[in-house]
C-alpha positions in Angstrom: 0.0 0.0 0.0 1.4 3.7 -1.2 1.4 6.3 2.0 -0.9 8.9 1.5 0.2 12.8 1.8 -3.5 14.0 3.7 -4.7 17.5 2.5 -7.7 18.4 4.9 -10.0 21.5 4.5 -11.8 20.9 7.8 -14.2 23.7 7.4 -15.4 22.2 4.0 -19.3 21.8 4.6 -19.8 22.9 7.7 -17.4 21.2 9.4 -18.4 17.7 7.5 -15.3 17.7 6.3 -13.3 17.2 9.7 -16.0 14.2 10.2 -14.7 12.2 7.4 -11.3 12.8 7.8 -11.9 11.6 12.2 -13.4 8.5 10.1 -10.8 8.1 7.8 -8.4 8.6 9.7 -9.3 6.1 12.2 -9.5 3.3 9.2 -5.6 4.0 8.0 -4.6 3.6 11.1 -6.4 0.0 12.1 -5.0 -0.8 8.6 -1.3 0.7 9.8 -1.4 2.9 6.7 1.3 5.3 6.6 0.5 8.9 6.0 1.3 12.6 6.9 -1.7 14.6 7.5 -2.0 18.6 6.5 -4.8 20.8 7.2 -5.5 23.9 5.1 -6.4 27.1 6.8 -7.6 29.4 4.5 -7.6 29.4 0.3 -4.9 28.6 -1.6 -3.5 26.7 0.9 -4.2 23.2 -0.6 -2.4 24.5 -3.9 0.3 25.5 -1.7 0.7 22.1 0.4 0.1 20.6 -2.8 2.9 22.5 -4.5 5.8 22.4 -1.9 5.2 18.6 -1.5 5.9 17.2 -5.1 8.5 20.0 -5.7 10.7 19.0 -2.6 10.0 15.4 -2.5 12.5 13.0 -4.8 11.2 12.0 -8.0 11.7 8.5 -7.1 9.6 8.8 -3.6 6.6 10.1 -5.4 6.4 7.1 -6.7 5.6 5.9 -3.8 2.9 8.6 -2.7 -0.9 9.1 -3.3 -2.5 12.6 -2.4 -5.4 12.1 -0.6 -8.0 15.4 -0.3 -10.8 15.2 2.3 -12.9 18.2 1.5 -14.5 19.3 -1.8 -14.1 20.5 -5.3 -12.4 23.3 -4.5 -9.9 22.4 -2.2 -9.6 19.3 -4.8 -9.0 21.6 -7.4 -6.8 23.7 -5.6 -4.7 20.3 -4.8 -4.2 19.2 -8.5 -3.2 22.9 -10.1 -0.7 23.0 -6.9 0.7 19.5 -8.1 0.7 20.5 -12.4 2.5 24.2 -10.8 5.0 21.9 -9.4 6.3 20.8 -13.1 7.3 17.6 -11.8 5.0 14.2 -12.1 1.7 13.6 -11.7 1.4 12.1 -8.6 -2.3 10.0 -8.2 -4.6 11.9 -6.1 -7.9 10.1 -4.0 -10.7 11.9 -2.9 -13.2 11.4 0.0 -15.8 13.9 -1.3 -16.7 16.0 1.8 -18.1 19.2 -0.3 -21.9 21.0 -0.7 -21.6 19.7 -4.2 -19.1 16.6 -4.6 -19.6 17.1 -9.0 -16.5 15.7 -10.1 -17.2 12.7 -7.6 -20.1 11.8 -9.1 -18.4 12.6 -12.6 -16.1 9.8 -12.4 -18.3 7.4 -10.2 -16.9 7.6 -6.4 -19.6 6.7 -4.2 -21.5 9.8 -2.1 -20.9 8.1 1.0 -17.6 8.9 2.3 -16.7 5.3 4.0 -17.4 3.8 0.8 -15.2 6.4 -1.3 -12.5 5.5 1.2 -13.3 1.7 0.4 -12.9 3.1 -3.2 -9.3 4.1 -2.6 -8.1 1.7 -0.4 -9.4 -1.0 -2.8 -6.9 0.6 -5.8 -4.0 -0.9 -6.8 -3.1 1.2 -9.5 -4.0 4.8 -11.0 -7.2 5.3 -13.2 -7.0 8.1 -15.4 -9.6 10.4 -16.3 -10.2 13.6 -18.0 -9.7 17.2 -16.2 -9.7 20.7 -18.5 -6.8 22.9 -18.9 -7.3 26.5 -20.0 -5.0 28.9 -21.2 -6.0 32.3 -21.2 -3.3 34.3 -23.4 -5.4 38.1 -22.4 -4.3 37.2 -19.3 -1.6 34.9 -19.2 -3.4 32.6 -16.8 -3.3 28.5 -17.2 -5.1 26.5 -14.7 -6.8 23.0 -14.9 -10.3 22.4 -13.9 -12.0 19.1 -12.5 -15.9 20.3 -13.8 -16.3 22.9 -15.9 -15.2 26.8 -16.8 -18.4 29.1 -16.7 -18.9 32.6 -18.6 -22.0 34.9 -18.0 -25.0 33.7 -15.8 -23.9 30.6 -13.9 -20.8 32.5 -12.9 -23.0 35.1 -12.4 -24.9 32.8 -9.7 -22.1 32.0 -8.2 -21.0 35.3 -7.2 -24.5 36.4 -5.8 -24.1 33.1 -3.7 -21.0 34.2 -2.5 -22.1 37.6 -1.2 -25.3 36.3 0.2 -24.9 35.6 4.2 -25.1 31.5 4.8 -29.0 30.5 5.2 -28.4 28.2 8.1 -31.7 28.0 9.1 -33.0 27.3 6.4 -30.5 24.6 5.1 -31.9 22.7 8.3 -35.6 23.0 7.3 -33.7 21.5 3.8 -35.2 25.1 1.9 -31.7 26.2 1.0 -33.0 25.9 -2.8 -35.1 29.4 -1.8 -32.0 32.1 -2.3 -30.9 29.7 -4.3 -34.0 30.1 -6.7 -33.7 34.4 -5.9 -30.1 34.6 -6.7 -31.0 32.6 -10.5 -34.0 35.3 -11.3 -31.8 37.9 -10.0 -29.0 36.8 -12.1 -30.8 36.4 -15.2 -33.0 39.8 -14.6 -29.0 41.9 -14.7 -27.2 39.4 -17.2 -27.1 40.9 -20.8 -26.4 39.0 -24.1 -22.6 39.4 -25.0 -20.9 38.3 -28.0 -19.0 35.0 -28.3 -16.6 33.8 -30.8 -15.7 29.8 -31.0 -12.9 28.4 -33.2 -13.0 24.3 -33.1 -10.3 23.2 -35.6 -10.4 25.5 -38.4 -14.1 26.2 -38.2 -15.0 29.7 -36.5 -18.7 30.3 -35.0 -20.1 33.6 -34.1 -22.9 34.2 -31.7 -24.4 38.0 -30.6 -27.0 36.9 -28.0 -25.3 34.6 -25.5 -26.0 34.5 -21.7 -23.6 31.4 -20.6 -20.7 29.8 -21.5 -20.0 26.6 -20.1 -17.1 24.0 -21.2 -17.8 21.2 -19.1 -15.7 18.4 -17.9 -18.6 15.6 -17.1 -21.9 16.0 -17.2 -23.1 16.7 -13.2 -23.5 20.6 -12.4 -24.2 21.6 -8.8 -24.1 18.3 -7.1 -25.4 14.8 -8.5 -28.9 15.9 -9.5 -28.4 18.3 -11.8 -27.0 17.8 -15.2 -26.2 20.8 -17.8 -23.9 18.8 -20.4 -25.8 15.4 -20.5 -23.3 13.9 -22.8 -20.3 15.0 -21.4 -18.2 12.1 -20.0 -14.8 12.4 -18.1 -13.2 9.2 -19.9 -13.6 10.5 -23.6 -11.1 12.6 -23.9 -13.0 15.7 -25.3 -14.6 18.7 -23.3 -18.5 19.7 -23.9 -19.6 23.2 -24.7 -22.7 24.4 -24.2 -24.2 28.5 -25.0 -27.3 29.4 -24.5 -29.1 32.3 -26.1 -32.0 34.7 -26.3 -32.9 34.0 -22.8 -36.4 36.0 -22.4 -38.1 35.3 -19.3 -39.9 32.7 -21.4 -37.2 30.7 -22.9 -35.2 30.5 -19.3 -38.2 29.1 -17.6 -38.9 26.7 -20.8 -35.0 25.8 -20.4 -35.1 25.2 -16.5 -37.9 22.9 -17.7 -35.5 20.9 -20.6 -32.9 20.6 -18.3 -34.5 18.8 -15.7 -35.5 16.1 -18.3 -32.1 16.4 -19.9 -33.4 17.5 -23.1 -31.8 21.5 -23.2 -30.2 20.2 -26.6 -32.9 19.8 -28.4 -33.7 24.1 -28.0 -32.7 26.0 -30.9 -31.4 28.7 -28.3 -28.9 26.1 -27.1 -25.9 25.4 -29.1 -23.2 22.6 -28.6 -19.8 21.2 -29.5 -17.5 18.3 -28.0 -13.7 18.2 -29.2 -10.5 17.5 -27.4 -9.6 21.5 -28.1 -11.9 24.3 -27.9 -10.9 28.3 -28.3 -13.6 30.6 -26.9 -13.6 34.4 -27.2 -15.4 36.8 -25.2 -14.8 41.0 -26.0 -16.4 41.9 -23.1 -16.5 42.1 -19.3 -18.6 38.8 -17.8 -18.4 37.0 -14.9 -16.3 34.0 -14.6 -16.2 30.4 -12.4 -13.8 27.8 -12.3 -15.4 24.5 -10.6 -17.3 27.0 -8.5 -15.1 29.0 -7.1 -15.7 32.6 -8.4 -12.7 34.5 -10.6 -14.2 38.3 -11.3 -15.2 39.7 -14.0 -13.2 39.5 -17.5 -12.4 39.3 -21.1 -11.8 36.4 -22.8 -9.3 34.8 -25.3 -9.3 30.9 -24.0 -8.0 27.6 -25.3 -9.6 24.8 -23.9 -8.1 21.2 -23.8 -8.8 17.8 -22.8 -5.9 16.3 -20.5 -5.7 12.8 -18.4 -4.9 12.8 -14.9 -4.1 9.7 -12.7 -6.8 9.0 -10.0 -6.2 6.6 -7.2 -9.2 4.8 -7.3 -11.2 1.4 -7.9 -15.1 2.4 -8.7 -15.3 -0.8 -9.8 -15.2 -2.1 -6.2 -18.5 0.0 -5.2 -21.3 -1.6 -7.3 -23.3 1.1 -9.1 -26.1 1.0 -7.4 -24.4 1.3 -3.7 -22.9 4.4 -5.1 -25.7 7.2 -4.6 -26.5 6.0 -0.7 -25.2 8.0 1.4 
C-alpha cells in the first residue's frame, strides 16, 4: 500500500469535512497505513501544500505517494493545479468527497458516502486516469486545470451572488436552502445581458451575438449529483462539452429550466453545442467568470480549452453502481 500525503480542508461543509477525515483517519490507522496529514487554513492553501510537497519530494519517492483530499471540489482543485505548478509528475490523487456539491465525484463514479469512497481508494492498486480541463487564457496569461467545468456569463453570475449572500443556516436545516438559491437565479438572469462569443474548433469559426452562458464542461453533473447541464459530457472521452445558450427572455429561461430537468436542453434551438479535445472561446467583453465553482471576477476572454488525463487513485469498480448514490 502507497502512504498517502493527507490534505484536509476541515471547514469544508460545515465542518463535514473534519468528520470524514476523524473516520478516515481512524481506518488508515487500524490498517497501519502510513500517512502525513496537513490541514488547510484558508484558500490557496491546498495548492500550496500541494505545491511544496511534489517539488521537494524526490522523484523516485513520489512514486511511492498518493495525495489524498478530504474536502470538496475546490480544495480538490486547488490540490491538482498545486501539483501541475510543481512541473514535476503527476502524482495520483484520491478523494473522500466532503463538499456541498461533490460534482466531479459523481463525474467519475466515487460513491456519495464517504466510507465507501474510502473503500474506493483503499481498494486501488493502481491509478485510473480520467479527464480534467486545462485553459490557457493568453489576455491574461493565466493556465489552470479544472476538474468540472469553466463558466462565462450567468452561472458564474450565480455564483457570485451566492457568495455575497450571508449563509442560510436556518433554512439549510428545514432543507429550503434551494429558496436564495431560486432568488439569486431570477436575480442573475434579470441583470445578465447578451454578449458576444466567438468559437474556433479546428479550423471552423462560429459567431454568436446573444449569449447568456458559456460553459465548457468536464462531465456531465453541475451543482451536485442531480443536476445535469452537459448530458453527454463524460470524463473518460477525452473531449470537453460546450454548451451557450441564447436569447434568454423570461420565457425561454423558464422553458430551459424545464429541458434541463429532463435532460433535453439540446434539443432548444437557443442552445448550441460542440464536443472536441480543443476548444478556443472568445469573449470581448467584461462577464463574470467560475472555475469549478469557485468565483474568478469579472473579465475578457481569449481561451484555449483542452482535454488532458490525470491519474486518479481509485477502484469504482469495487463500489457496485447502485451502492454508489447511498449516502
Amino acid at each position: 500500500m502507497r502512504k498517502f500525503f493527507v490534505i484536509i480542508n476541515k471547514h469544508a461543509n460545515n465542518g463535514i469535512a473534519a468528520q470524514n477525515w476523524s473516520m478516515t483517519e481512524e481506518v488508515l490507522q487500524h490498517k497501519n497505513i502510513q500517512y502525513d496529514k496537513n490541514f488547510t487554513t484558508q484558500p490557496g492553501d491546498a495548492y500550496q501544500l500541494a505545491h511544496d510537497f511534489v517539488a521537494t519530494t524526490p522523484s523516485l519517492a513520489l512514486e511511492n505517494y498518493v495525495i489524498l483530499v478530504v474536502g470538496g471540489d475546490g480544495t480538490l482543485n486547488d490540490t491538482i493545479n498545486g501539483i501541475k505548478a510543481s512541473g514535476k509528475q503527476d502524482v495520483p490523487v484520491a478523494f473522500i468527497p466532503s463538499g456541498n456539491n461533490n460534482s466531479f465525484a459523481a463525474g467519475i463514479g466515487i460513491a456519495a458516502s464517504p466510507q465507501k469512497a474510502l473503500e474506493q481508494v483503499l481498494n486501488a492498486t493502481e491509478p485510473t486516469y480520467y479527464d480534467i480541463g486545462s485553459y490557457s487564457d493568453t489576455l491574461h496569461g493565466e493556465t489552470g486545470y479544472f476538474l468540472n467545468d469553466f463558466g462565462i456569463g450567468i452561472d458564474a453570475y450565480i455564483v457570485s451572488l451566492q457568495n455575497q449572500m450571508k449563509k442560510h443556516r436556518l433554512l439549510q436545516k428545514l432543507h429550503l436552502g434551494f429558496i436564495p438559491y431560486l432568488i439569486n437565479i431570477f436575480e442573475a438572469h434579470t441583470n445578465q445581458e447578451p454578449f458576444n462569443v466567438r468559437v474556433r474548433v479546428d479550423n471552423q469559426y462560429d459567431f454568436y451575438k446573444h449569449a447568456y452562458l458559456v460553459n465548457i464542461a468536464n462531465h456531465p453533473f453541475y451543482n451536485g449529483r442531480n443536476l445535469q447541464l452537459t448530458p453527454q459530457a463524460n470524463a473518460s472521452d477525452h473531449q470537453l462539452d460546450l454548451i451557450i445558450f441564447e436569447n434568454m427572455n423570461i420565457f425561454n429561461f423558464i422553458l430551459l429550466g424545464i429541458m434541463i430537468y429532463f435532460r433535453k436542453q439540446l434539443k432548444l434551438p437557443s442552445v448550441h453545442y460542440y464536443k472536441k479535445d480543443a476548444i478556443h472561446v472568445s469573449v470581448n467583453s467584461l462577464e463574470f467568470n467560475q472555475v469549478d465553482g469557485e468565483e474568478k471576477g469579472n473579465k475578457y476572454f481569449d481561451v484555449l480549452f483542452k482535454s488532458v488525463r490525470y491519474p486518479f487513485w481509485i477502484n469504482p469498480s469495487s463500489i457496485p453502481v447502485k451502492e454508489r448514490e447511498e449516502k
